[in-house]
Structures are given as structure tokens and as C-alpha cells.
VMD Tcl script that draws the C-alpha trace (Angstrom):
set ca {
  {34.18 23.96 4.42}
  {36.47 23.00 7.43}
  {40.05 24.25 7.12}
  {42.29 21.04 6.93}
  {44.31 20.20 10.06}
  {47.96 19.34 8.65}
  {50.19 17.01 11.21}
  {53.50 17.35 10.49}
  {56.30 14.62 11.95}
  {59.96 15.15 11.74}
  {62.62 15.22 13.95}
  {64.51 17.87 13.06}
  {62.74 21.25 14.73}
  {64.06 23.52 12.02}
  {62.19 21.21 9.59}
  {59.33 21.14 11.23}
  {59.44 24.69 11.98}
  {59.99 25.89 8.07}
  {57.04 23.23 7.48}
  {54.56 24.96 9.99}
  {55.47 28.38 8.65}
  {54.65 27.40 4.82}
  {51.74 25.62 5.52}
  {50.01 28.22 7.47}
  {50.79 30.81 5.17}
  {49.27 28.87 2.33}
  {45.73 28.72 4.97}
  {46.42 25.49 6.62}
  {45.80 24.82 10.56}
  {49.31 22.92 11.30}
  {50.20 20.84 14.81}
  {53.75 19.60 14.51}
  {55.35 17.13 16.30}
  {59.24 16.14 16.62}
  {58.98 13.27 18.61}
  {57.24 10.61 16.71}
  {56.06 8.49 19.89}
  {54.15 12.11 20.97}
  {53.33 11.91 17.61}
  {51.15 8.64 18.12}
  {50.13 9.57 21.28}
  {48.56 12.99 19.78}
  {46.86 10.73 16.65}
  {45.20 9.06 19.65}
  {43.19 11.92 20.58}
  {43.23 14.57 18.04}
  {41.78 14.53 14.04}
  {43.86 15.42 11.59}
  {42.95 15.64 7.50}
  {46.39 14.97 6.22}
  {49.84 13.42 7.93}
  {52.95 15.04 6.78}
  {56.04 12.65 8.01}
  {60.02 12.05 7.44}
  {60.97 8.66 6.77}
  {64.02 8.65 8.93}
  {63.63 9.20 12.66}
  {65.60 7.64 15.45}
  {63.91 4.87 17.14}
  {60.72 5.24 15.45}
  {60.45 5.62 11.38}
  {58.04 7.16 9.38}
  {56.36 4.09 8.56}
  {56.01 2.90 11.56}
  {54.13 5.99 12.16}
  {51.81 6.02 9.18}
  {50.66 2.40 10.42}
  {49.82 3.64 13.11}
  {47.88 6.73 11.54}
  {46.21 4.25 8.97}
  {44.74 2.17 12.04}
  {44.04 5.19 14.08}
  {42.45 7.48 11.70}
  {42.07 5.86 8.62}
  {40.23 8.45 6.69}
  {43.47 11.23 7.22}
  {45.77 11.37 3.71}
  {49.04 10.32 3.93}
  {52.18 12.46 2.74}
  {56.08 11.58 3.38}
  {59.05 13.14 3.12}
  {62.77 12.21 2.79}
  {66.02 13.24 1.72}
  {67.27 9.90 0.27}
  {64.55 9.12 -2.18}
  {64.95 5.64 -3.64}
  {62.70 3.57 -5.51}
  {62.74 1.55 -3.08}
  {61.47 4.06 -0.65}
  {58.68 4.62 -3.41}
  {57.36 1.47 -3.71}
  {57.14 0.77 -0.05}
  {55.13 4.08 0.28}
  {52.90 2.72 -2.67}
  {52.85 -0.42 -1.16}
  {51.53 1.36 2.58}
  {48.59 3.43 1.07}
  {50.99 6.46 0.88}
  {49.20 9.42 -1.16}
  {52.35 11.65 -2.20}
  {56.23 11.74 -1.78}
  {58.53 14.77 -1.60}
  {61.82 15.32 -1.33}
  {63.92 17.13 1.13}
  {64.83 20.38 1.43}
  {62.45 22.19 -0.87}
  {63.95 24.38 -3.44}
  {60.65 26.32 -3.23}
  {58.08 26.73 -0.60}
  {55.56 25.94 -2.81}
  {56.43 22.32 -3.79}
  {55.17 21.59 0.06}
  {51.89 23.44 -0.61}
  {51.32 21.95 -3.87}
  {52.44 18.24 -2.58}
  {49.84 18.90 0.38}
  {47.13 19.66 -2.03}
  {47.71 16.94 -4.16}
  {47.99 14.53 -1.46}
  {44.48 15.84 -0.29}
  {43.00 15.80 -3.02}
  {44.11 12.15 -3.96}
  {42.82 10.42 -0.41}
  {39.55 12.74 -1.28}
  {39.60 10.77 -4.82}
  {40.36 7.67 -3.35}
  {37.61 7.95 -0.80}
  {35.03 8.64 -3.21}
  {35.86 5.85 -5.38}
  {35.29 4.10 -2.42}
  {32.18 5.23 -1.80}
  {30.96 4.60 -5.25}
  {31.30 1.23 -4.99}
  {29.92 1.07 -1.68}
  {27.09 2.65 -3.13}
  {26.27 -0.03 -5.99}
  {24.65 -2.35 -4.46}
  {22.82 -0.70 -2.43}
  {20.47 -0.89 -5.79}
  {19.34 -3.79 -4.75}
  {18.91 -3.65 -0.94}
  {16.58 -0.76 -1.75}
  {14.59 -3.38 -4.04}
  {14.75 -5.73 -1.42}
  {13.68 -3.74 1.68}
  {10.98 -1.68 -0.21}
  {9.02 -5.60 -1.66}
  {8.95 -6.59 1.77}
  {5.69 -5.43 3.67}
  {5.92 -7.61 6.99}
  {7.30 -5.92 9.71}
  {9.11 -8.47 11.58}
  {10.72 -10.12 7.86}
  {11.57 -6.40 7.24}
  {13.80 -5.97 10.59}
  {15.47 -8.87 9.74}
  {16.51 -7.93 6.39}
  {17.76 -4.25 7.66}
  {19.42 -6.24 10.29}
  {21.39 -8.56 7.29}
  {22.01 -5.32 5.38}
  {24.04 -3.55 7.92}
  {25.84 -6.91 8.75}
  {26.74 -7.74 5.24}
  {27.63 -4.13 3.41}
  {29.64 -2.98 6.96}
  {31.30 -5.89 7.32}
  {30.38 -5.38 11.14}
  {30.35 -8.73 13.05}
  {27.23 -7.19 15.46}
  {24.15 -5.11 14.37}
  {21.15 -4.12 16.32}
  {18.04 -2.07 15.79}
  {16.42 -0.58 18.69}
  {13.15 1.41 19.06}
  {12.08 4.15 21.74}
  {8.73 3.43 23.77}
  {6.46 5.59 24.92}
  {8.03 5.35 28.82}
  {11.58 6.44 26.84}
  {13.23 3.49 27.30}
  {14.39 1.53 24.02}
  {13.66 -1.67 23.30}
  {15.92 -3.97 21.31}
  {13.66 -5.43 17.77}
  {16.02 -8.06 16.20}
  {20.14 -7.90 16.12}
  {22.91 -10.02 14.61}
  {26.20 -11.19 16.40}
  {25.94 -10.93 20.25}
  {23.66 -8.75 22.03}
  {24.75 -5.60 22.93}
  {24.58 -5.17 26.98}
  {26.17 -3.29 29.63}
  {26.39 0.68 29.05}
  {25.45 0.27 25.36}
  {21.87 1.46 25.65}
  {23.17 4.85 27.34}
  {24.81 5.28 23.84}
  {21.98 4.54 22.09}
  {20.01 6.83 24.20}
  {22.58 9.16 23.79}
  {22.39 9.63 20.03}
  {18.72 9.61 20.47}
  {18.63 12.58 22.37}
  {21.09 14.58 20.29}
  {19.74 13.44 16.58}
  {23.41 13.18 15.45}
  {24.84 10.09 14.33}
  {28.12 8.65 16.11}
  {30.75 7.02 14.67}
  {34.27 6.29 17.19}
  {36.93 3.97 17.07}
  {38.21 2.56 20.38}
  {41.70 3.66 19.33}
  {41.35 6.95 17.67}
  {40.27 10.68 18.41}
  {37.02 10.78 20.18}
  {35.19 11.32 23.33}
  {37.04 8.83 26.01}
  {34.22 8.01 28.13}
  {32.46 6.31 24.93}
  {36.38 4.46 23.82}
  {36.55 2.98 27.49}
  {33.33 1.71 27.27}
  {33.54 0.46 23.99}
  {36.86 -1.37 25.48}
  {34.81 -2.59 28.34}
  {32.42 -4.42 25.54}
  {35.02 -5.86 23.58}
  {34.24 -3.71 20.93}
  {37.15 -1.88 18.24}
  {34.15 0.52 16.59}
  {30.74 1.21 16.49}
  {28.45 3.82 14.39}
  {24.98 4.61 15.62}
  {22.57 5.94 13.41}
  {19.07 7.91 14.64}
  {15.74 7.64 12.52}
  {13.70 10.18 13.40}
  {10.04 10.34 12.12}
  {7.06 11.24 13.31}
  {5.98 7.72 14.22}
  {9.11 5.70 14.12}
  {12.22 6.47 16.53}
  {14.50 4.33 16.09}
  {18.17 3.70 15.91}
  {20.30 1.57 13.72}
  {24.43 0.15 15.57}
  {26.82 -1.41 13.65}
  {29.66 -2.58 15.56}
  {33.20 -4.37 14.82}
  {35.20 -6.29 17.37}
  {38.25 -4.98 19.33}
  {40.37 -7.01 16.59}
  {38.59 -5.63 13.31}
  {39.60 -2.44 11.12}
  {38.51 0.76 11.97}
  {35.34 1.98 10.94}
  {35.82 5.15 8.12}
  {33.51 8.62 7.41}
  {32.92 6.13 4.07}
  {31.25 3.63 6.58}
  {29.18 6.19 8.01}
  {28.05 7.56 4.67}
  {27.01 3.99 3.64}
  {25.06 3.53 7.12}
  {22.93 6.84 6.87}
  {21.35 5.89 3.62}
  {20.97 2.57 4.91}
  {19.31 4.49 7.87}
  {16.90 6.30 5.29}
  {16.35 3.30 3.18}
  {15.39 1.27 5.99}
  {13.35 4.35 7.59}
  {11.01 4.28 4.35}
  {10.92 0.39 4.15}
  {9.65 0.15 7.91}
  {7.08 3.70 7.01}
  {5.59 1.81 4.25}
  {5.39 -1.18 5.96}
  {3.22 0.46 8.69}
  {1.05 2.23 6.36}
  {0.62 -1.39 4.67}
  {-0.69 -2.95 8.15}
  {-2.39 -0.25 8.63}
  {-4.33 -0.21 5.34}
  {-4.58 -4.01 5.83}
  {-6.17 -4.02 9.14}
  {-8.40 -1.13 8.00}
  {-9.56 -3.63 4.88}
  {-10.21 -6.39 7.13}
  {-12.38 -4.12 9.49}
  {-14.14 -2.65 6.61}
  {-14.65 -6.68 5.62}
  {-16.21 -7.34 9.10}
  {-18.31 -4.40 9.11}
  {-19.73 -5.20 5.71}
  {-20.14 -8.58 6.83}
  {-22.14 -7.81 10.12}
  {-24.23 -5.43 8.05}
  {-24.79 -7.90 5.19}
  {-25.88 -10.27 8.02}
  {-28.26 -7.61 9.65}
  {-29.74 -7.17 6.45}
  {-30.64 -10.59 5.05}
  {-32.01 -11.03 8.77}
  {-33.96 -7.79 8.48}
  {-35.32 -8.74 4.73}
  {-35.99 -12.28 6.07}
  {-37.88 -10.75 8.55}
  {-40.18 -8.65 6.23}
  {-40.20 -11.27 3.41}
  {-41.68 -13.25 6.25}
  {-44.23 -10.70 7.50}
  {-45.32 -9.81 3.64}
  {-45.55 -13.77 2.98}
  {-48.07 -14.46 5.78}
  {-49.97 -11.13 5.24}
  {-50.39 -12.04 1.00}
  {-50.88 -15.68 1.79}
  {-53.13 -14.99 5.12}
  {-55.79 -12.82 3.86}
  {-56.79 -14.86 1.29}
  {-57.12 -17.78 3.46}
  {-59.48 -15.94 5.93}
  {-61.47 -15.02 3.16}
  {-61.97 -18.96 1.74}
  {-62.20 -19.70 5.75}
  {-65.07 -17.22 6.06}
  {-66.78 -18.12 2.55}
  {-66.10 -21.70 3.54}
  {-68.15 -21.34 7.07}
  {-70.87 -19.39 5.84}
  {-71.80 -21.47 2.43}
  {-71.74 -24.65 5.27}
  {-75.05 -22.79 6.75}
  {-78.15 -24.59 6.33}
  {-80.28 -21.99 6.81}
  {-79.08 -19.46 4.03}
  {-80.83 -20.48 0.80}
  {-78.97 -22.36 -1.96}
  {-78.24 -19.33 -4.05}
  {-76.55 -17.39 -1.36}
  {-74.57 -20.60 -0.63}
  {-73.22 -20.97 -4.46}
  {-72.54 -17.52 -3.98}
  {-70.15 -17.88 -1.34}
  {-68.36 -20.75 -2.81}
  {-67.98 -19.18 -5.60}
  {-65.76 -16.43 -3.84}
  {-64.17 -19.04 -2.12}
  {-63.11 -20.49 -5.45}
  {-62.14 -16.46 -6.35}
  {-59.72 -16.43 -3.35}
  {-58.11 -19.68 -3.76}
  {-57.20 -18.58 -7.43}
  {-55.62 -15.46 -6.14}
  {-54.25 -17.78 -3.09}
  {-52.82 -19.94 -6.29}
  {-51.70 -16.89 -8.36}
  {-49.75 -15.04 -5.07}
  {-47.61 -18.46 -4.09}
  {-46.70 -19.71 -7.91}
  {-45.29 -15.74 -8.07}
  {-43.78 -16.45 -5.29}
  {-42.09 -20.08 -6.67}
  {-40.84 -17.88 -9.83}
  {-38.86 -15.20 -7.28}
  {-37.44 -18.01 -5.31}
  {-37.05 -21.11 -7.80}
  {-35.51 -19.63 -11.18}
  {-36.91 -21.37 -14.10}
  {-34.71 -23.01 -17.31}
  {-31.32 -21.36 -17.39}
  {-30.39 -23.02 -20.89}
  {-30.60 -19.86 -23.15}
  {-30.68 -19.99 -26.69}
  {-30.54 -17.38 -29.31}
  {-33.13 -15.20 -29.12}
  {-35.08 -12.62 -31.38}
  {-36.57 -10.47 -29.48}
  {-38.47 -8.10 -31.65}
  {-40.13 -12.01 -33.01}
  {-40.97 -12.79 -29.17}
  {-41.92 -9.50 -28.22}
  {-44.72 -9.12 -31.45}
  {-46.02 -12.95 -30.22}
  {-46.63 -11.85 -26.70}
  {-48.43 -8.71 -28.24}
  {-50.61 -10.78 -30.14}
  {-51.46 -13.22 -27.36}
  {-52.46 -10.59 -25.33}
  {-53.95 -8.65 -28.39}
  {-57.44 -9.27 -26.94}
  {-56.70 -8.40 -23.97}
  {-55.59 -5.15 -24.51}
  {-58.45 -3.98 -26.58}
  {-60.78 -4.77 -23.78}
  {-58.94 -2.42 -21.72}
  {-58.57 -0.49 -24.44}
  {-54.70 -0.06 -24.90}
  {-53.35 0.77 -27.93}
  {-49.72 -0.68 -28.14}
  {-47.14 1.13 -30.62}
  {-44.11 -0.59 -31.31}
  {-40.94 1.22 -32.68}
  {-38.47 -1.12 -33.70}
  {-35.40 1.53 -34.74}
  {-32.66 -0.26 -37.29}
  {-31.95 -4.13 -37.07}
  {-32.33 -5.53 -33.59}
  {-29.55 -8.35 -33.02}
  {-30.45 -11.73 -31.38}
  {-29.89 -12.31 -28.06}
  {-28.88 -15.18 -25.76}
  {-31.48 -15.74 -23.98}
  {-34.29 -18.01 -21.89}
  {-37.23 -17.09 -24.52}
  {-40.20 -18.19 -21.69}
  {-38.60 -15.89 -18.85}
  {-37.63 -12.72 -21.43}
  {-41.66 -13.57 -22.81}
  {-42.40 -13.25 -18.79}
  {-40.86 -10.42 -18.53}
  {-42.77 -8.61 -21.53}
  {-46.00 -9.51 -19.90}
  {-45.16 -8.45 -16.54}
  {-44.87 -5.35 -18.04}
  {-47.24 -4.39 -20.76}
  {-50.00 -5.81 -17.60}
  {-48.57 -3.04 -15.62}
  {-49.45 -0.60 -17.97}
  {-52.54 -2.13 -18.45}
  {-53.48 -1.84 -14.86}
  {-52.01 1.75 -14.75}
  {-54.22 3.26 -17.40}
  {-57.52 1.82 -16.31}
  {-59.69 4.08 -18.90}
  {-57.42 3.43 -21.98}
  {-54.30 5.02 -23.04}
  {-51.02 4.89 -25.37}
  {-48.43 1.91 -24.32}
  {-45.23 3.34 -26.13}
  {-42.68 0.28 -26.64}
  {-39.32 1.39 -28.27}
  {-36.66 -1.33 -29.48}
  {-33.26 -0.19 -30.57}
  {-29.63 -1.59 -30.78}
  {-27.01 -0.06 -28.24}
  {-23.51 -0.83 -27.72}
  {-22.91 -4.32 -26.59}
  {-26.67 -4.95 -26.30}
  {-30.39 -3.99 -27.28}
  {-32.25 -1.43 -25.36}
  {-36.34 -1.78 -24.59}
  {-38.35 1.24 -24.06}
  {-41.88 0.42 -22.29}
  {-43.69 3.97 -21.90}
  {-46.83 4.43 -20.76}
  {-49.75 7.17 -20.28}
  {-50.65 5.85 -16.38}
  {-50.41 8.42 -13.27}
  {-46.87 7.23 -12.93}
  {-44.97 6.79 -9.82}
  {-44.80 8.51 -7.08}
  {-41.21 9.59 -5.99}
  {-41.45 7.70 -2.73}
  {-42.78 4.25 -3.97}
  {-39.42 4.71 -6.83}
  {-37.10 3.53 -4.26}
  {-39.21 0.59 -3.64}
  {-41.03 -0.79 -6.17}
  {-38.42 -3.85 -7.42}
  {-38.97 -5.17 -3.57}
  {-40.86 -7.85 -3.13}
  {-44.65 -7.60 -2.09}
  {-44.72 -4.14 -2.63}
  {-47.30 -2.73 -4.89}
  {-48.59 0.44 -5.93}
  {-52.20 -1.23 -6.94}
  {-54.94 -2.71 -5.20}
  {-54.92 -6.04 -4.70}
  {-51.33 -6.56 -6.39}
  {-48.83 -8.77 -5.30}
  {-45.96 -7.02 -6.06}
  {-43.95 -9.89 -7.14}
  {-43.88 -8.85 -11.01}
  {-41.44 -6.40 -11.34}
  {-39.41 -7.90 -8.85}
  {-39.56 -11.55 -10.71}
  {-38.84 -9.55 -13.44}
  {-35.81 -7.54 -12.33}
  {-34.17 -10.77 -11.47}
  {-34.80 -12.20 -14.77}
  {-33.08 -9.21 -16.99}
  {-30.35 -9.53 -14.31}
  {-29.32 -13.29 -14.17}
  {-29.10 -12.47 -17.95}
  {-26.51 -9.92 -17.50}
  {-28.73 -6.89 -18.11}
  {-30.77 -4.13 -16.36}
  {-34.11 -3.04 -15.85}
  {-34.66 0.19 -14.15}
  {-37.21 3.15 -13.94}
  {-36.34 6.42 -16.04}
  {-38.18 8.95 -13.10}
  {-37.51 11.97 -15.82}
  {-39.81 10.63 -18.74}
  {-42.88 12.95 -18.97}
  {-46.16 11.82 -17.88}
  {-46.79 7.89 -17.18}
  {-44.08 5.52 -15.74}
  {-41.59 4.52 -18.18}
  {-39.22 1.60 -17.90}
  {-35.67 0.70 -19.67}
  {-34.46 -3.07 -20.25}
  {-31.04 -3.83 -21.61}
  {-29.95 -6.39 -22.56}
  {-26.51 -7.76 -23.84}
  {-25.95 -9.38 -26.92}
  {-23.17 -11.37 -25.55}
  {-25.44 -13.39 -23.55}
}
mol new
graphics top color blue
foreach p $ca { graphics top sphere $p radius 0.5 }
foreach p [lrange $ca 0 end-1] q [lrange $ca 1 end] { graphics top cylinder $p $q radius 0.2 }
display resetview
């Protein structure tokens, strides 16, 4: 810690003299002074931690030169010394901001030393105090500047923060550019012109924050020109981050009270404050701007993609719906011949009829993926639906001869549900199987409550699917049979869906293909 620079003011040298030897003994630096106009003139220039002065002087008193030292360097304790102590005398030092009194001469050198340290110790207190309750409500600027994400609201509330907790008629934020130069963002009071921007460059450059009074110690190139502005005091803060340099002025006019090491304080962790306000800020646009490109992208690709399925829905529309019309074309042509014989004519009207049912199959598929059916639901019991489409199709099954074996494991809950499209569903399904085990086989269907729901298990013996068609086999108009038209699992897979539920293909299930329906309970 700096050694404490002790000023001492009296007019008689041997005073001064017994002063400067006591003080420096004790490890003070000491500049004395026995003319107290010098005296002001040196407060002008120089910084001093503590002023040690005599009440009575010729021409000027002591009080007249504390006033002075209070407007000059405000932050500097205060310590007098008399040999007529009065109360009155007290209570006008009281009344001045005075930190200690001692009396004249000093039975013991230390009384001076331990008056000094007192004294220093008090404006230190005093100081702090201050501090403190600059500090408080800086709570709530922090809440303040930290909810507010716009950049150009933001500046302005830094801007009203400085103002209002410096009591500084003129504030100003200004922010280097890639050329060097500063630009000013927002300010309060009057702009600041002339050679102001050289100081802001100046504490730019040299990362150290400036705080001078026009009438007090400091560098007086800076005091003229602060003079030249109108200006009493100024502090200029530098924020210095890796992609924000910037610096903060607070400024009083000539008239005002000088700005204090307090005031400084207070403006740094303003500074940093407003440093991680405007660094959160940024990150916000950024993240912003990156959400509304990822929105456009996704947009443009959802776009590409509904043009690109539109595209092959179209294609696989006029293939399915185009072959079949050929084929009742051709039939059509060749039963109109008069020269084939009756029987060969029946025979090709008879496939005509055979493509125009398959014409009539592909497009009402095709009305069931595009035009949902009832949407009502009602409650459902699905084991009781799923046993009547077994037994409609009971027939049918034996013919191909599938055996069906139905595990329904504990009590299956009822379901919300449109019965006709779950009962489409079942079929779409269980024909599947059908058509994948063309020589017979075991159709495995497993019903059990889950969580939330009831799972269906539909496993059967087939040759399965391959791992290429998995990908692909809930599109529409593709098939893995001949002469499918690969609308029934994907009419189906919309169906368990628009009832909240999922159908998918287990790829690890043994031999066969083996699907898994869930559906909720809640509807």
C-alpha cells in the first residue's frame, strides 16, 4: 500500500518543522507549507492523503484553506490544529467535514502521530460508508440492465444509470470501429465535442480509467481542456472485451462538485455491469438471428420436400392408375374385334372387368390416404373388435391356410377410438401377413396393457423385410409385393397416428416381419 502523503500548513516554521520531523519518523511522506496561499497553489497540482492545518494564519485561516482542500481534493482527510481550542472552534470544524482536532504544542510527539492516524482512518471510514450506500442500489440496475436484451433499449438504460447514480449532468458511451476511430452510441446532456474524443482515445489506448477535476492535481493538458469544454470533472471508463471496446464518460459542469475515488469506484462496476448486459445482449441477437435462419432453412427445405413428394406422389399416381387403364384400353380394343370368336371376346372383357376392379380398389385406397374417414371416436374394446375382424376374415385365412394365435396378456382397457378405421387397420395387417406367407404359416398377434396405452403385437412367419425396403415401406405406393398398391400400411400408419399412437416395424424380431401398434388409452 502507498505511503500517505501528509500536507502540513502553519505559519510558524518551527511548527512546521517539529511537525515534518515527527511525521516522518513515524513513516509518513510530509510536504509542508508556511504560507497558506502556496499552500493552495500546491493543492492545485499535487495529491495529498491527509491535510494537517493551524487555524490561525495571517491573511488566510485554516478554514479558508480546508475549503479550498475539500473542493480541490475532496477525497484527502482533514486534520486541524490550534492553540486556543474552543467549542466553538469544534463545532465549526464538525460543521466543515473536519476529521480530527489537536491542540497546540504537543506534550508528546506521539499525540500528532496518533491524531494523524485517527484522522486517516476516520475519512477511510467515512469513505466507505459512502461507498456502501453508493453500492445499494446498484441491486437493481444490475436487474434492470441484465432483463433487457435489445441493444439500442440497453444503451439507453446504461446511459440513465451513469446520469442518475453520478449525479453527472452529461454521459456518453462510445465504441471503437474497426478503422480506430470511435463512434458515439447514445449520450445524455450535451454532446461531447472538441478535443474530447482524444481523451477517449486516450484511455482506450492505455486501458486505465481517468478520473480529473479541472481544479485539482492532475495532468494540465487534460484540466485546460476540460476548461475549454465547460466542464468541472469527468471520469472515463474502458471496457475491454474481446468483441466489445468501448468506453463509458461521465462528466459534471464547471459549476458542479468534484468528482471523488468513491465516484470512480461506483463507475467501474457500472462499467462491468454494463459490459455483461451489452455481452449478453449480443449473444441474444446472435442466438436470435441464428433461430430465425435455422427457421428459414427448415422452411425452404420443408418446401423442397412437399414439392419433391408432390412430385413422386404424382409420378406413382399416374403409374398405379395408368397401367390399369392400358390394360382395360387394350382388353377393350381387342374384345371390339369381329373376327375373334365370341369366347375369346368374353374373355377379354372379362379382364377388362379384372382391371377396372383393381383400377377401383387402387383410387378408393387412395381416397382413404387423402380424405380421413369419421373422426368421432368412441370407446373402444379392442380385443372385442380385433376377435370380429378375425372371424370375418376366418374363411379367408384358412384358404390360405393361416393359423392366427391370439395372446391377449391381463385385462386390455378400452380405448377412444374410430372402431371402422382401428377395424381397417387390423385388416390391413393380418392381409399382409397373409400375402407374406403364401404356403401357410403362424400369424402371432399379442395384446397387452402398457403404460398410458395398449400395445399390439402382429408377428408373422413371411420372408420378412429386407433392410433397404424398412426405410420405406410406410410411403405411399411402395410395395414389397406384386401387384400391391402400397397404400395399406401407409393408410394405416396415419390412422394409429391421428389417434395419438404409433405403428412401427420391430427389424430385430426373428424370422418374419413383425409390427408394434400402440395405442393410448387417453384417446
Amino acid at each position: 500500500m502507498e505511503t500517505p502523503l501528509i500536507f502540513v500548513v502553519d505559519d510558524e516554521p518551527g511548527i512546521a518543522l517539529l511537525c515534518n520531523r515527527l511525521l516522518t519518523r513515524a513513516g509518513y511522506k510530509v510536504q509542508t507549507k508556511t504560507d497558506p496561499r502556496q499552500a493552495i497553489e500546491y493543492l492545485k497540482d499535487n495529491k495529498i492523503d491527509l491535510l494537517l492545518v493551524d487555524i490561525r494564519m495571517p491573511e488566510v485561516d485554516g478554514f479558508e484553506v480546508i475549503q479550498h482542500a475539500q473542493r480541490l481534493q475532496p477525497d484527502a482527510a482533514m486534520l486541524i490544529m490550534t492553540g486556543h481550542g474552543t467549542v466553538e472552534t469544534a463545532i465549526r470544524a464538525l460543521r466543515q467535514g473536519v476529521d480530527g482536532l489537536i491542540l497546540k504544542p504537543f506534550s508528546k510527539g506521539e499525540e500528532l502521530v496518533d491524531a494523524v492516524k485517527l484522522a486517516l482512518a476516520d475519512s477511510q471510514q467515512k469513505r466507505d460508508a459512502a461507498r456502501i450506500n453508493a453500492l445499494r442500489p446498484l441491486f437493481s440496475v444490475t436487474e434492470s440492465l441484465l432483463s433487457e436484451t435489445r441493444r439500442e433499449p440497453l444503451l439507453e438504460l446504461i446511459a440513465n444509470a451513469i446520469s442518475g447514480h453520478l449525479q453527472c449532468s452529461h454521459t456518453a458511451c462510445y465504441q471503437k470501429k474497426e478503422d480506430g476511430t470511435f463512434s458515439l452510441l447514445t449520450f445524455r446532456g450535451r454532446e461531447l465535442t472538441g478535443g474530447f474524443p482524444d481523451l477517449v482515445a486516450l484511455v482506450d489506448s492505455s486501458a486505465v480509467p481517468l478520473l480529473i477535476n479541472a481544479s485539482g492535481p492532475g495532468d494540465p493538458a487534460v484540466k485546460k481542456k476540460l476548461s475549454r469544454l465547460g466542464l468541472g470533472a469527468v471520469i472515463l471508463v474502458p471496457i475491454l472485451r474481446p468483441n466489445l471496446r468501448m468506453v463509458l464518460c461521465a462528466a459534471r459542469d464547471a459549476n458542479s462538485p468534484p468528482l471523488r475515488e468513491a465516484d470512480l469506484e461506483l463507475f467501474q462496476i457500472l462499467a462491468r455491469q454494463a459490459a455483461v448486459a451489452l455481452e449478453n445482449s449480443r449473444l441474444y441477437a446472435e442466438q436470435l438471428d441464428y433461430v430465425r435462419r435455422m427457421a428459414e432453412s427448415q422452411k425452404a427445405l420443408l418446401q423442397a420436400e412437399k414439392m419433391a413428394a408432390a412430385g413422386r406422389m404424382s409420378a406413382s399416381i399416374a403409374h398405379e392408375v395408368n397401367n390399369p387403364l392400358q390394360s382395360v384400353q387394350n382388353c377393350l380394343h381387342l374384345a371390339g374385334r369381329t373376327d375373334l370368336p365370341q369366347e375369346k371376346r368374353d374373355e377379354y372383357f372379362g379382364l377388362a372387368l379384372t382391371e377396372l376392379d383393381r383400377l377401383i380398389i387402387t383410387v378408393r385406397r387412395m381416397l382413404d390416404f387423402y380424405r380421413p374417414g369419421a373422426t368421432s371416436q368412441t370407446e373402444v374394446d379392442l380385443a372385442e373388435v380385433l376377435q370380429y375382424i378375425l372371424n370375418l376374415m376366418a374363411k379367408q385365412l384358412s384358404e390360405s391356410q393361416v393359423k392366427v394365435i391370439v395372446d391377449f396378456v391381463g385385462g386390455i382397457p378400452h380405448i377412444n377410438a374410430v372402431g371402422n378405421q382401428i377395424q381397417q387397420v387390423f385388416i390391413n395387417l393380418i392381409l399382409n401377413a397373409m400375402d407374406a406367407m403364401p404356403d401357410g404359416g403362424i400369424l402371432n398377434i399379442v395384446v397387452r396393457s402398457q403404460k398410458n396405452g395398449v400395445e399390439l403385437i402382429f408377428q408373422d412367419q413371411g420372408r420378412g423385410i429386407s433392410v433397404e425396403d424398412q426405410a420405406n415401406i410406410f410411403e405411399p405406393f411402395y410395395s414389397t409385393k406384386d401387384g400391391g398398391t402400397g397404400l395399406g400400411l401407409t393408410v394405416s400408419y396415419n390412422i394409429i397416428t391421428a389417434h395419438g399412437g404409433t405403428l412401427e416395424l420391430l427389424s430385430e424380431s426373428g424370422s418374419g416381419a413383425c409390427f408394434r401398434i400402440f395405442l393410448p388409452t387417453g384417446g
